[in-house]
Biopython code that builds the backbone (N, CA, C, O; Angstrom):
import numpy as np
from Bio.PDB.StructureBuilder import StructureBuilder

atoms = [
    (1, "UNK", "N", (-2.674, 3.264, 19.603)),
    (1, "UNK", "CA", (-3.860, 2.840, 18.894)),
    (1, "UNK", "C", (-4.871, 3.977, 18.901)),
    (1, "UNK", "O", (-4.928, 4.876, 19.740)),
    (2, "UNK", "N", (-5.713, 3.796, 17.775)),
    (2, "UNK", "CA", (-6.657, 5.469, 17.635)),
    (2, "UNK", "C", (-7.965, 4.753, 18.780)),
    (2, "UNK", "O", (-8.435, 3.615, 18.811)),
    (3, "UNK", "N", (-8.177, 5.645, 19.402)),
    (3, "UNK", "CA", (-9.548, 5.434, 20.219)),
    (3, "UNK", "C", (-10.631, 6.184, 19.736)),
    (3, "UNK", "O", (-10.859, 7.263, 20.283)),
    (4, "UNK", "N", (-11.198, 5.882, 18.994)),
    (4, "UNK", "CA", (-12.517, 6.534, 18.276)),
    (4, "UNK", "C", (-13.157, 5.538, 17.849)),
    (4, "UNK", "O", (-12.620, 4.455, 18.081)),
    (5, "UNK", "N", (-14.647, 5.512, 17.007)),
    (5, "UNK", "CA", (-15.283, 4.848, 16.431)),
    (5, "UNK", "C", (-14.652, 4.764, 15.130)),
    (5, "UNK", "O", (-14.587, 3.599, 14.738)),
    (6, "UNK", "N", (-14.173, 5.611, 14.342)),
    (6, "UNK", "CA", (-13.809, 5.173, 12.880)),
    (6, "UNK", "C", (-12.541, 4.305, 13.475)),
    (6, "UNK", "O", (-12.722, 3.214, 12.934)),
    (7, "UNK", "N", (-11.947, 4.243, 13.882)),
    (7, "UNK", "CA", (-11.073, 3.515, 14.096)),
    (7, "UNK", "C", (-10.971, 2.077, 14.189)),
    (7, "UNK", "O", (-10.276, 1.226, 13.633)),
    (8, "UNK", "N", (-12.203, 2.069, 15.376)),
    (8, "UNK", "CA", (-12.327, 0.687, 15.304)),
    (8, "UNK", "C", (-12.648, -0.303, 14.721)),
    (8, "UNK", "O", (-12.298, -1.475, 14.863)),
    (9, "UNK", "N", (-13.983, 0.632, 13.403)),
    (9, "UNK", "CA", (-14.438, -0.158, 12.538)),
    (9, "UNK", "C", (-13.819, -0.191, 11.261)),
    (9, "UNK", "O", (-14.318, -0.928, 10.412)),
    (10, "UNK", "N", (-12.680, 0.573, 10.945)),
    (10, "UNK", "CA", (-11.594, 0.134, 10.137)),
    (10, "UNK", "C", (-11.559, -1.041, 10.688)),
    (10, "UNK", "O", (-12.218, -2.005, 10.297)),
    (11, "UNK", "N", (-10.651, -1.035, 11.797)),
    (11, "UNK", "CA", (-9.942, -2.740, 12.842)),
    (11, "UNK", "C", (-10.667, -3.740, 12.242)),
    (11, "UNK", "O", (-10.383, -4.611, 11.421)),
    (12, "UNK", "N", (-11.878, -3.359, 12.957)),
    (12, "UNK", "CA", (-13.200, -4.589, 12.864)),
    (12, "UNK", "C", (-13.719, -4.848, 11.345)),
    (12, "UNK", "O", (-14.573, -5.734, 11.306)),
    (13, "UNK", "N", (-13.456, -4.381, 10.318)),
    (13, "UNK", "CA", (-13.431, -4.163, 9.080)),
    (13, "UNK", "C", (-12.353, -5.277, 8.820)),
    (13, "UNK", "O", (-12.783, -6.417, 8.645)),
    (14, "UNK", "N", (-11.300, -5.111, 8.787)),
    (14, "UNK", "CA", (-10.108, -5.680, 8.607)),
    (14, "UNK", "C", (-10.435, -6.942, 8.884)),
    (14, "UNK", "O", (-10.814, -7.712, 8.001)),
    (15, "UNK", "N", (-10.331, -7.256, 10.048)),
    (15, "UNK", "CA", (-10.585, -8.592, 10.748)),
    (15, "UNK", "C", (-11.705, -9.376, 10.416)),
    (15, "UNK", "O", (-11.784, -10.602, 10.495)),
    (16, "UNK", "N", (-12.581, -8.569, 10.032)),
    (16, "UNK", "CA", (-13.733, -9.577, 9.384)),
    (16, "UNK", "C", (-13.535, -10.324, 7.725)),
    (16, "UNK", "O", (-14.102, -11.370, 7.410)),
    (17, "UNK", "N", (-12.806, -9.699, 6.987)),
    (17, "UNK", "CA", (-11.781, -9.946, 5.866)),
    (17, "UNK", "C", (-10.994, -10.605, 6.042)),
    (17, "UNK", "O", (-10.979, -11.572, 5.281)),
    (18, "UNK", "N", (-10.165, -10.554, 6.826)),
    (18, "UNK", "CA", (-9.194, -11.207, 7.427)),
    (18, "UNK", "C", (-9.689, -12.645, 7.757)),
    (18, "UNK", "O", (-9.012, -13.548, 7.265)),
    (19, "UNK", "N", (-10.691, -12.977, 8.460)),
    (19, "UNK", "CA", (-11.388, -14.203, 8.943)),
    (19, "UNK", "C", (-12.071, -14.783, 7.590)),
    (19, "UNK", "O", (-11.624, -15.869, 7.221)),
    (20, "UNK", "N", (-13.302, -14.083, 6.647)),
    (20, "UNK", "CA", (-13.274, -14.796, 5.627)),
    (20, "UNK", "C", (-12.918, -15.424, 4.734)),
    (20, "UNK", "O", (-13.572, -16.086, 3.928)),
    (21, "UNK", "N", (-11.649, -15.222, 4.839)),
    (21, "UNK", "CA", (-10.668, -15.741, 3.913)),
    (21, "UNK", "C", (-10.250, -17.116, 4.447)),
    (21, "UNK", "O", (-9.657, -17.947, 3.759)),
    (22, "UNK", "N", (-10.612, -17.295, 5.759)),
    (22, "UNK", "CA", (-9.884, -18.814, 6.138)),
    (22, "UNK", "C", (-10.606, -19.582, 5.866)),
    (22, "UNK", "O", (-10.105, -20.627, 6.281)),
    (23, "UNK", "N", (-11.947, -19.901, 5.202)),
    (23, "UNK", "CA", (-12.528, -20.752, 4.248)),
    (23, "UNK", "C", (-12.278, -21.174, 3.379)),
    (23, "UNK", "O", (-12.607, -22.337, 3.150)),
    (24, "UNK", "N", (-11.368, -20.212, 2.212)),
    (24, "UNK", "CA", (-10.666, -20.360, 1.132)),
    (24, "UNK", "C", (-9.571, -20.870, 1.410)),
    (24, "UNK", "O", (-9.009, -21.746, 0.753)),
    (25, "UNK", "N", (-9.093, -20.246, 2.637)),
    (25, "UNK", "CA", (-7.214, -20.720, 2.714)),
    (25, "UNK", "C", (-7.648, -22.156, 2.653)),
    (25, "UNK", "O", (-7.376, -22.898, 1.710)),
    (26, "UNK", "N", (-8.482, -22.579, 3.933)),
    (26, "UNK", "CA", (-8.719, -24.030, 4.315)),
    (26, "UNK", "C", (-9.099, -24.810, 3.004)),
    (26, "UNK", "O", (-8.878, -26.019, 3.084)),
    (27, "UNK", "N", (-9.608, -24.383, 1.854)),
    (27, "UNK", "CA", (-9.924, -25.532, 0.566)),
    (27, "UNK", "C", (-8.557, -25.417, -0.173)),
    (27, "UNK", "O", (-8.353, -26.069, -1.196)),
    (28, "UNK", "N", (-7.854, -24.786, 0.226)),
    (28, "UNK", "CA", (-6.135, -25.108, -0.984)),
    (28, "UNK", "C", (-5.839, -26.265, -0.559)),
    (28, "UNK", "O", (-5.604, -27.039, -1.486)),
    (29, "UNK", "N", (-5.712, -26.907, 0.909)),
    (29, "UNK", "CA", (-4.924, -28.158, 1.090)),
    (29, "UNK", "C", (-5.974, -29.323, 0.976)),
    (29, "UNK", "O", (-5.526, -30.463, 1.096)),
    (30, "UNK", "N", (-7.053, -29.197, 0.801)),
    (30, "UNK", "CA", (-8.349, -30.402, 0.399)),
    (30, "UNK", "C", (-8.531, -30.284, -0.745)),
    (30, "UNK", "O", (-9.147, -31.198, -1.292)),
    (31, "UNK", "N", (-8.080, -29.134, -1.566)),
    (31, "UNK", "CA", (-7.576, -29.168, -3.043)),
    (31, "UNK", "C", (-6.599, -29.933, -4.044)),
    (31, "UNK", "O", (-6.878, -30.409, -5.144)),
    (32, "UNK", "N", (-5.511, -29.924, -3.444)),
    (32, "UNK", "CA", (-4.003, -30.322, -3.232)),
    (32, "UNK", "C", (-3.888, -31.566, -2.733)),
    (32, "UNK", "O", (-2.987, -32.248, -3.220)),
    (33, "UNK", "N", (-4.507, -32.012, -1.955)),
    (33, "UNK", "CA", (-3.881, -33.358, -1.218)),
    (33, "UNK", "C", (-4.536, -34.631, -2.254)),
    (33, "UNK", "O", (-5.505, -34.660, -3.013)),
    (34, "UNK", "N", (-3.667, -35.469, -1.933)),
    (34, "UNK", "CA", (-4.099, -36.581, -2.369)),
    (34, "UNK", "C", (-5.146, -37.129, -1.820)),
    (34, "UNK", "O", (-5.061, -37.367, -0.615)),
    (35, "UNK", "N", (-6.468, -37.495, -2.567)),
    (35, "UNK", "CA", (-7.687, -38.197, -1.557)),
    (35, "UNK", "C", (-7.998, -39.195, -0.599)),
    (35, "UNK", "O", (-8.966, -39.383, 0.138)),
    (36, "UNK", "N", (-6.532, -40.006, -0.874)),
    (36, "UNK", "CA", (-6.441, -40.978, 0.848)),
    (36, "UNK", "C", (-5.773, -39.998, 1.581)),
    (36, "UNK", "O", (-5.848, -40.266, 2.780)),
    (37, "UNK", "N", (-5.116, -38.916, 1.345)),
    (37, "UNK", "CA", (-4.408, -38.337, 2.797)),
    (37, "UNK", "C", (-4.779, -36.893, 2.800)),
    (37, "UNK", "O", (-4.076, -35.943, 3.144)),
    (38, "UNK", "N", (-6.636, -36.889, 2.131)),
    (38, "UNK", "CA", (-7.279, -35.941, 2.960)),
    (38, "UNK", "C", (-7.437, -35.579, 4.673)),
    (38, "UNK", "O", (-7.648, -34.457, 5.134)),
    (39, "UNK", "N", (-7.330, -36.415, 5.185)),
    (39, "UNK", "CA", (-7.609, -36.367, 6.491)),
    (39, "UNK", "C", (-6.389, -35.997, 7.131)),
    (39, "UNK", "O", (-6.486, -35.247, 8.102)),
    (40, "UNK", "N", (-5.129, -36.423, 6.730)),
    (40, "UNK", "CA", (-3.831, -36.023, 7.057)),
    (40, "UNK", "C", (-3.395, -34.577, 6.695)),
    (40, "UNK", "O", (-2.887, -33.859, 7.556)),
    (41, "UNK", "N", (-3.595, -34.147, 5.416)),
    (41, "UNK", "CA", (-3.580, -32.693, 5.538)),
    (41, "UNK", "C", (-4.354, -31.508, 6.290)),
    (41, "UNK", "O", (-3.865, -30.576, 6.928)),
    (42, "UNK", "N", (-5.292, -31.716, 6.115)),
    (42, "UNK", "CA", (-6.147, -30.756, 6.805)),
    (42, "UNK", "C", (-5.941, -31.136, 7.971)),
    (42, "UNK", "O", (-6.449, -30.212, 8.608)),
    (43, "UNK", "N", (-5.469, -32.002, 8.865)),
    (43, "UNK", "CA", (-4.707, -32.195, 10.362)),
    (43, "UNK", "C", (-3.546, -31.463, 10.664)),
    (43, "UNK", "O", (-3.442, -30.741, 11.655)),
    (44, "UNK", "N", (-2.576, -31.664, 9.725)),
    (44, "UNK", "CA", (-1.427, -30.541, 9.804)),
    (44, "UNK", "C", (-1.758, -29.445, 9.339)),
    (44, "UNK", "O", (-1.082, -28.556, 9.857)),
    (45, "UNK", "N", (-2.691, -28.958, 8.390)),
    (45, "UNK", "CA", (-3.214, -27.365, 8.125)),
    (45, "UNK", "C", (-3.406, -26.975, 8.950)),
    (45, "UNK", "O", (-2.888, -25.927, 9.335)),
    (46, "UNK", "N", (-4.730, -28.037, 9.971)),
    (46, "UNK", "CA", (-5.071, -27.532, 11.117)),
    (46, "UNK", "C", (-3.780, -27.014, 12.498)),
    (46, "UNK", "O", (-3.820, -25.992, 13.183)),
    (47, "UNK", "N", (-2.833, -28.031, 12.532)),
    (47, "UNK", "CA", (-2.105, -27.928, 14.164)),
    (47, "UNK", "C", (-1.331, -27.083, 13.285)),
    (47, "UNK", "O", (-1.353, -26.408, 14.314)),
    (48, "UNK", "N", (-0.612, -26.378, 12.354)),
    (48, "UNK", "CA", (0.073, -25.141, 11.959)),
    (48, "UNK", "C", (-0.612, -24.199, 12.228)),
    (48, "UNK", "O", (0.001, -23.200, 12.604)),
    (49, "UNK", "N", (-1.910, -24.128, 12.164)),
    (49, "UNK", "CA", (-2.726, -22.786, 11.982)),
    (49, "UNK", "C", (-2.658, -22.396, 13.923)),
    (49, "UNK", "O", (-2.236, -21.322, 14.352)),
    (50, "UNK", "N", (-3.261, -23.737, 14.978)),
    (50, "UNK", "CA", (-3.163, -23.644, 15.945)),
    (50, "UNK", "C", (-2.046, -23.157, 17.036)),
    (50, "UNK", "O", (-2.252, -22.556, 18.090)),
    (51, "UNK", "N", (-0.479, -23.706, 16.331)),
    (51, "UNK", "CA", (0.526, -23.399, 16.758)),
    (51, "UNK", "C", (0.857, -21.788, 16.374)),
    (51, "UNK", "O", (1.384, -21.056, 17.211)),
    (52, "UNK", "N", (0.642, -21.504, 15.573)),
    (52, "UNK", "CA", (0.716, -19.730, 15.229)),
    (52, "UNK", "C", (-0.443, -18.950, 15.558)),
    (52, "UNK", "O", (-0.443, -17.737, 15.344)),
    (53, "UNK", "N", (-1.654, -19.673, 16.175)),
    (53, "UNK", "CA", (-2.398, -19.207, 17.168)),
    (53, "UNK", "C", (-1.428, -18.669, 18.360)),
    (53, "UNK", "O", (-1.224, -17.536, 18.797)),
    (54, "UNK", "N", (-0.939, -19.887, 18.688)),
    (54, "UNK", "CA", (-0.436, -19.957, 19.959)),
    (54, "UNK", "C", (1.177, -19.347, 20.100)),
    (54, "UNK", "O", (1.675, -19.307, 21.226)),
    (55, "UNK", "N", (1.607, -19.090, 19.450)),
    (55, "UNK", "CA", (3.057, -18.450, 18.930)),
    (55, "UNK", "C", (2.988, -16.855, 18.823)),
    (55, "UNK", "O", (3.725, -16.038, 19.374)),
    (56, "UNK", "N", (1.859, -16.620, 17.930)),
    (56, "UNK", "CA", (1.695, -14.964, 17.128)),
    (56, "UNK", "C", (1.885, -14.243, 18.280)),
    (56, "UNK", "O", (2.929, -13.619, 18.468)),
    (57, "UNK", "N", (0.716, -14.268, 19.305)),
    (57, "UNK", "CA", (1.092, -13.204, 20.400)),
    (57, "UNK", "C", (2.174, -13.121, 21.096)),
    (57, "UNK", "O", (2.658, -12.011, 21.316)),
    (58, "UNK", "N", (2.775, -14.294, 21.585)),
    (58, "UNK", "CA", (4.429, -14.608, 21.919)),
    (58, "UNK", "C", (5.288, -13.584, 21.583)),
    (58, "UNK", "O", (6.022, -12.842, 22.235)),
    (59, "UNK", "N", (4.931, -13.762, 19.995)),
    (59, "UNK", "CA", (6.299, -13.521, 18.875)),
    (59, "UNK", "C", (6.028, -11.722, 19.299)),
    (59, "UNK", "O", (6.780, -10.954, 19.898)),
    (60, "UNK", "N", (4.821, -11.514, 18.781)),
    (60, "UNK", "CA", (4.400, -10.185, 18.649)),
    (60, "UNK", "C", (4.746, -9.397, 19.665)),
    (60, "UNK", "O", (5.235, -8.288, 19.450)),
    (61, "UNK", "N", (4.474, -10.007, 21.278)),
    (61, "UNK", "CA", (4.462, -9.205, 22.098)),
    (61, "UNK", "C", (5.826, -8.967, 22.481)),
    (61, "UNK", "O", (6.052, -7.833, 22.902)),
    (62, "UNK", "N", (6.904, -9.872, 22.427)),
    (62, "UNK", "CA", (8.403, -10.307, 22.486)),
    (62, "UNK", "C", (8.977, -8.712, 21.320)),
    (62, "UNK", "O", (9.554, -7.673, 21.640)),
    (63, "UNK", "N", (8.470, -9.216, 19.960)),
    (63, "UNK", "CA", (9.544, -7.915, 19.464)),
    (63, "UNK", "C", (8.999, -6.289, 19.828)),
    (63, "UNK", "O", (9.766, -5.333, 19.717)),
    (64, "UNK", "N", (7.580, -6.141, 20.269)),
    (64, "UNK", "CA", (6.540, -4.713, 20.461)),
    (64, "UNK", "C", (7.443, -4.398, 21.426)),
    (64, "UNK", "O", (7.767, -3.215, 21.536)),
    (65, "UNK", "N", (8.041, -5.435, 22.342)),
    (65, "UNK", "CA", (8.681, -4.793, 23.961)),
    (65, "UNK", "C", (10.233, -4.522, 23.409)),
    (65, "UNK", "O", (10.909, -3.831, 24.171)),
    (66, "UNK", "N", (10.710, -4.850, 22.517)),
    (66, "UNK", "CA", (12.117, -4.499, 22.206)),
    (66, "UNK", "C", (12.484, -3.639, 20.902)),
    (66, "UNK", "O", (13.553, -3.112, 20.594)),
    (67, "UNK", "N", (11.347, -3.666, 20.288)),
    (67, "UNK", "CA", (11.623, -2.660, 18.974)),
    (67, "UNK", "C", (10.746, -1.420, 18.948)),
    (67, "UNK", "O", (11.157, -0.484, 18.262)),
    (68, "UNK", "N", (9.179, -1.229, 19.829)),
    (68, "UNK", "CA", (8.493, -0.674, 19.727)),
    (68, "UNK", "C", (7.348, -0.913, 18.803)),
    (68, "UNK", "O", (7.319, -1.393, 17.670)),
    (69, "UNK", "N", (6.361, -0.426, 19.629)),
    (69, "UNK", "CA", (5.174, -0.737, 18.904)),
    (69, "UNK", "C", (4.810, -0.870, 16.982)),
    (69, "UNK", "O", (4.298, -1.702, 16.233)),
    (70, "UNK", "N", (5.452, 0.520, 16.858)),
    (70, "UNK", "CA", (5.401, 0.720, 15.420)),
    (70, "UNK", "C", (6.411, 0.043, 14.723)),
    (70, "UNK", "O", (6.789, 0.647, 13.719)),
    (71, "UNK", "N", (7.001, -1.099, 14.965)),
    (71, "UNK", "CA", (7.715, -1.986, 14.316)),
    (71, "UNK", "C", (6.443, -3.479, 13.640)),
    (71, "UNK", "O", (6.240, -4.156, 12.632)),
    (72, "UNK", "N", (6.115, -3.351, 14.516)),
    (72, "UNK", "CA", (4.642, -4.850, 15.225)),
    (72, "UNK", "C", (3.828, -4.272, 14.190)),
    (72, "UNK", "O", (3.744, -5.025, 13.220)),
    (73, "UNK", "N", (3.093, -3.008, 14.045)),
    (73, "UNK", "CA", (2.476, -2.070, 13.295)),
    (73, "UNK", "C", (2.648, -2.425, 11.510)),
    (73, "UNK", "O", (1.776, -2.420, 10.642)),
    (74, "UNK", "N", (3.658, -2.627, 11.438)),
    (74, "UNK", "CA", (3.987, -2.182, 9.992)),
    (74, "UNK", "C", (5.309, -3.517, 9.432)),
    (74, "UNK", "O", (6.071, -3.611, 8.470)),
    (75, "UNK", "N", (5.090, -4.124, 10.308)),
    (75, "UNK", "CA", (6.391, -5.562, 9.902)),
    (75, "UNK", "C", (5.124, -6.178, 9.166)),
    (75, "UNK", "O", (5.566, -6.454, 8.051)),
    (76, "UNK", "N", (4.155, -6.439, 9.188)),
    (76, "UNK", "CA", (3.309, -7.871, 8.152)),
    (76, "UNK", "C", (2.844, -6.989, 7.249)),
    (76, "UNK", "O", (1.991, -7.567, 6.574)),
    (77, "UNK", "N", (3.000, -5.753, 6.866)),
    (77, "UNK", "CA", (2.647, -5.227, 5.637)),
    (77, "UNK", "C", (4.345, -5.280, 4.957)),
    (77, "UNK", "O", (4.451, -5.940, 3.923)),
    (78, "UNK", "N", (5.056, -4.914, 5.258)),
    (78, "UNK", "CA", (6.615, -5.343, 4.875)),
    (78, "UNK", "C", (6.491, -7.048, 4.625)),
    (78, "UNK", "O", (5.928, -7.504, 3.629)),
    (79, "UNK", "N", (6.958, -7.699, 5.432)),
    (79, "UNK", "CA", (6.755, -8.718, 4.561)),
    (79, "UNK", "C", (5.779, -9.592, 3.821)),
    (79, "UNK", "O", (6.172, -10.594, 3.225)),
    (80, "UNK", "N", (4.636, -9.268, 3.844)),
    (80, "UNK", "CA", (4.249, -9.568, 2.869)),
    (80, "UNK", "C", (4.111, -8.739, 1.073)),
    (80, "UNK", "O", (3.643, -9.189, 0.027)),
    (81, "UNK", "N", (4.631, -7.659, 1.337)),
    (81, "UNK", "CA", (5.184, -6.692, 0.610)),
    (81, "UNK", "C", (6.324, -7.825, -0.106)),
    (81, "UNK", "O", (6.023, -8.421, -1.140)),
    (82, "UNK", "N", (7.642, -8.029, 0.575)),
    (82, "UNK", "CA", (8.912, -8.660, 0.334)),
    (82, "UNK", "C", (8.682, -9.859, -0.412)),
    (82, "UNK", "O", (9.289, -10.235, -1.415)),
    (83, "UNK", "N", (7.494, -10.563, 0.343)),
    (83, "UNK", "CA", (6.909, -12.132, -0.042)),
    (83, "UNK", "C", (6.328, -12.176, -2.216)),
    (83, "UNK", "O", (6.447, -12.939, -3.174)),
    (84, "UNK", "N", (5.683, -10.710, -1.877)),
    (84, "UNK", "CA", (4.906, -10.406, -3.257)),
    (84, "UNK", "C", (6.442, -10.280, -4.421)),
    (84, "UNK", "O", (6.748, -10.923, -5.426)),
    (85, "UNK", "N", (6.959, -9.415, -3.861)),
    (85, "UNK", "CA", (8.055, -9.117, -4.772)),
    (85, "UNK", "C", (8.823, -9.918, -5.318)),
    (85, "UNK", "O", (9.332, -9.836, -6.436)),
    (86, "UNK", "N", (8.973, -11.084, -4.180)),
    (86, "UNK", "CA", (10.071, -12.255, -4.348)),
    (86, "UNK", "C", (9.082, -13.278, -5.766)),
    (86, "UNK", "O", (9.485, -13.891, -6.755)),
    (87, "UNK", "N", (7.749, -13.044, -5.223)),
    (87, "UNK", "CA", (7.024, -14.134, -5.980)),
    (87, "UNK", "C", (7.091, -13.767, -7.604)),
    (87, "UNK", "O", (7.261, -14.569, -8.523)),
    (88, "UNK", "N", (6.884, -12.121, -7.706)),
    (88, "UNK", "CA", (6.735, -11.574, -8.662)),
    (88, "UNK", "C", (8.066, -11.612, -9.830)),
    (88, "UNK", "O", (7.931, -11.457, -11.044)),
    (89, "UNK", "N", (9.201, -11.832, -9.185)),
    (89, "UNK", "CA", (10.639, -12.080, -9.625)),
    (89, "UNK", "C", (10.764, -13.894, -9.960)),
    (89, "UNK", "O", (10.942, -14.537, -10.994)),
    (90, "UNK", "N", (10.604, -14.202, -8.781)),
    (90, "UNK", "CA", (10.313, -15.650, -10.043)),
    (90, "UNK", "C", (10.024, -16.192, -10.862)),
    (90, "UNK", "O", (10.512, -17.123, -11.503)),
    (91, "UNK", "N", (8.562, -15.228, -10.945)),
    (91, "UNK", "CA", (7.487, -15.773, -12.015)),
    (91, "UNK", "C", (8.193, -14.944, -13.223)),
    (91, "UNK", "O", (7.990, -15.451, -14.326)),
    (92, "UNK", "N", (8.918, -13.863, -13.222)),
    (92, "UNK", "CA", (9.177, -13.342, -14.489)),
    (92, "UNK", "C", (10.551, -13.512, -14.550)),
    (92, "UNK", "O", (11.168, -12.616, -15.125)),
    (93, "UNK", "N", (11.417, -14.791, -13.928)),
    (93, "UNK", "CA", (13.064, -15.042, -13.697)),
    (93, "UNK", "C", (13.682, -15.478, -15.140)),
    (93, "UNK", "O", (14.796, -15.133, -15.534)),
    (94, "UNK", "N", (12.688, -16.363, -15.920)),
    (94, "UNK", "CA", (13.116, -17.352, -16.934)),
    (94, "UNK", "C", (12.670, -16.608, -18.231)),
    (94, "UNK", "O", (12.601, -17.297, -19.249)),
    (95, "UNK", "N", (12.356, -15.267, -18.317)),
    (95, "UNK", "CA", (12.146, -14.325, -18.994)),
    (95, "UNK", "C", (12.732, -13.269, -19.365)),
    (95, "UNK", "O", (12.853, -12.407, -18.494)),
    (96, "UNK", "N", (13.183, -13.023, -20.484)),
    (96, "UNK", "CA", (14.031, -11.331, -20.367)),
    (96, "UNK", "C", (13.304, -10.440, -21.938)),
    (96, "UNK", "O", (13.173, -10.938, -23.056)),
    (97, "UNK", "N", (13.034, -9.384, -21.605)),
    (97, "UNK", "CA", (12.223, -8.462, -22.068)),
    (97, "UNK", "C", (13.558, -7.479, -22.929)),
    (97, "UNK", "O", (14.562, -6.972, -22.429)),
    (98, "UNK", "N", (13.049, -7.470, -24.493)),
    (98, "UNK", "CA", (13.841, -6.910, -24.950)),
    (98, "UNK", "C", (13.697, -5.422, -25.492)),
    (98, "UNK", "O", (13.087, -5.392, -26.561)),
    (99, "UNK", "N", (14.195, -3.913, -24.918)),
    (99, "UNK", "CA", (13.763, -3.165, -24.562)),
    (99, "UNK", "C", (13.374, -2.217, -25.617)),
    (99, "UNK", "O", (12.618, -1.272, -25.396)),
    (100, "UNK", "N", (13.992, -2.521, -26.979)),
    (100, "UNK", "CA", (14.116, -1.741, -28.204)),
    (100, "UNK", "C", (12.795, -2.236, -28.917)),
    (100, "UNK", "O", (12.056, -1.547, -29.619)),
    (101, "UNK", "N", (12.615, -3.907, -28.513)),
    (101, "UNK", "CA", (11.537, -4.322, -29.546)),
    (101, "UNK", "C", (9.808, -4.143, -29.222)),
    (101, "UNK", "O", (8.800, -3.972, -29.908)),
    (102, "UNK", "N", (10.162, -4.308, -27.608)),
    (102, "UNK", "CA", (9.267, -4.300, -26.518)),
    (102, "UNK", "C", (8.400, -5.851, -26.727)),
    (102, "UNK", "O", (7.190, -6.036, -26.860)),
    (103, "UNK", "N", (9.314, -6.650, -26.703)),
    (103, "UNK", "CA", (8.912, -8.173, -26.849)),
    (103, "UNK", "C", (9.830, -9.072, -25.508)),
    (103, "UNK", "O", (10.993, -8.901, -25.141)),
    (104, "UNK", "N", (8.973, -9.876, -25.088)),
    (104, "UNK", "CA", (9.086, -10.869, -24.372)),
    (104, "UNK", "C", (9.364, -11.913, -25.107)),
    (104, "UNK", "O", (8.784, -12.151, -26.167)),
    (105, "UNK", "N", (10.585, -12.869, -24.445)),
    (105, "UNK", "CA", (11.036, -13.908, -24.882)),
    (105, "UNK", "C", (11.452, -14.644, -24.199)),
    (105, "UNK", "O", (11.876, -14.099, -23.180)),
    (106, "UNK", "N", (11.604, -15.955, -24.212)),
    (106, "UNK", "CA", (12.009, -17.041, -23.224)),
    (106, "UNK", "C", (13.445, -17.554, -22.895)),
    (106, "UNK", "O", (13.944, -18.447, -23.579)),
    (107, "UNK", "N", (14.062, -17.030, -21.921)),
    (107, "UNK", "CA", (15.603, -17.537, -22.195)),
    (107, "UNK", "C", (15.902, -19.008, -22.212)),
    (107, "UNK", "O", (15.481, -19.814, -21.382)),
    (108, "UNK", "N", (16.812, -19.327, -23.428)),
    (108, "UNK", "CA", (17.525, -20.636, -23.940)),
    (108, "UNK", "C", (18.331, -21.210, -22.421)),
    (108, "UNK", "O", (18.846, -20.591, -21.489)),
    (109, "UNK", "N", (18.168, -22.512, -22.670)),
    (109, "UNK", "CA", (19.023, -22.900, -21.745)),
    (109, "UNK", "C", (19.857, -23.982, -22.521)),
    (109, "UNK", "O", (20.774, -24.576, -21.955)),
]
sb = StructureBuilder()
sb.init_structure("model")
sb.init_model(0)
sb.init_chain("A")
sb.init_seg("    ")
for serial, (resi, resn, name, xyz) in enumerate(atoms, 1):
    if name == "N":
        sb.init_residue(resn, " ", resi, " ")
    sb.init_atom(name, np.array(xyz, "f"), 0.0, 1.0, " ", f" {name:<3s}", serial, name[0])
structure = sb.get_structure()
């Protein structure tokens, strides 16, 4: 890890981004749920979020001691890298692009 001041306030940069966002995450499932089983989702949003509280460092510290640090480093930019790609292939699966015309079209089923 870099021990300096720019360093940290990259980190601390990150993490403060990182944390604002769980306001937003938290309105997708009070978005989504049905309005009698508001209270039921955001209960399981909640004990998922708690259990990977309680898991992450586990997990993290478990593969840092057997793969090395710079695995831990650079695995959640990989998959969420993998996650984007996969999403990005779905969304354009039922589509095929025709290369001469440069037109998009919808494949027949």
């Amino acid at each position: 890890m870099q021990e300096s001041l720019a360093g940290l306030i990259g980190a601390m940069a990150f993490y403060g981004l990182a944390t604002g966002l769980q306001g937003a995450i938290a309105a997708w499932p009070a978005d989504v749920a049905p309005k009698d089983k508001l209270g039921t989702s955001m209960g399981v949003y909640r004990v998922i979020g708690d259990i990977g509280m309680m898991l992450g460092p586990i997990t993290v510290t478990y593969v840092a001691d057997y793969t090395g640090y710079l695995t831990v480093t650079f695995m959640p930019f990989l998959i969420l890298a993998l996650l984007s790609f996969a999403q990005k292939a779905k969304m354009y699966a039922p589509y095929k692009v025709c290369l001469r015309k440069g037109k998009t079209q919808a494949l027949k089923k």
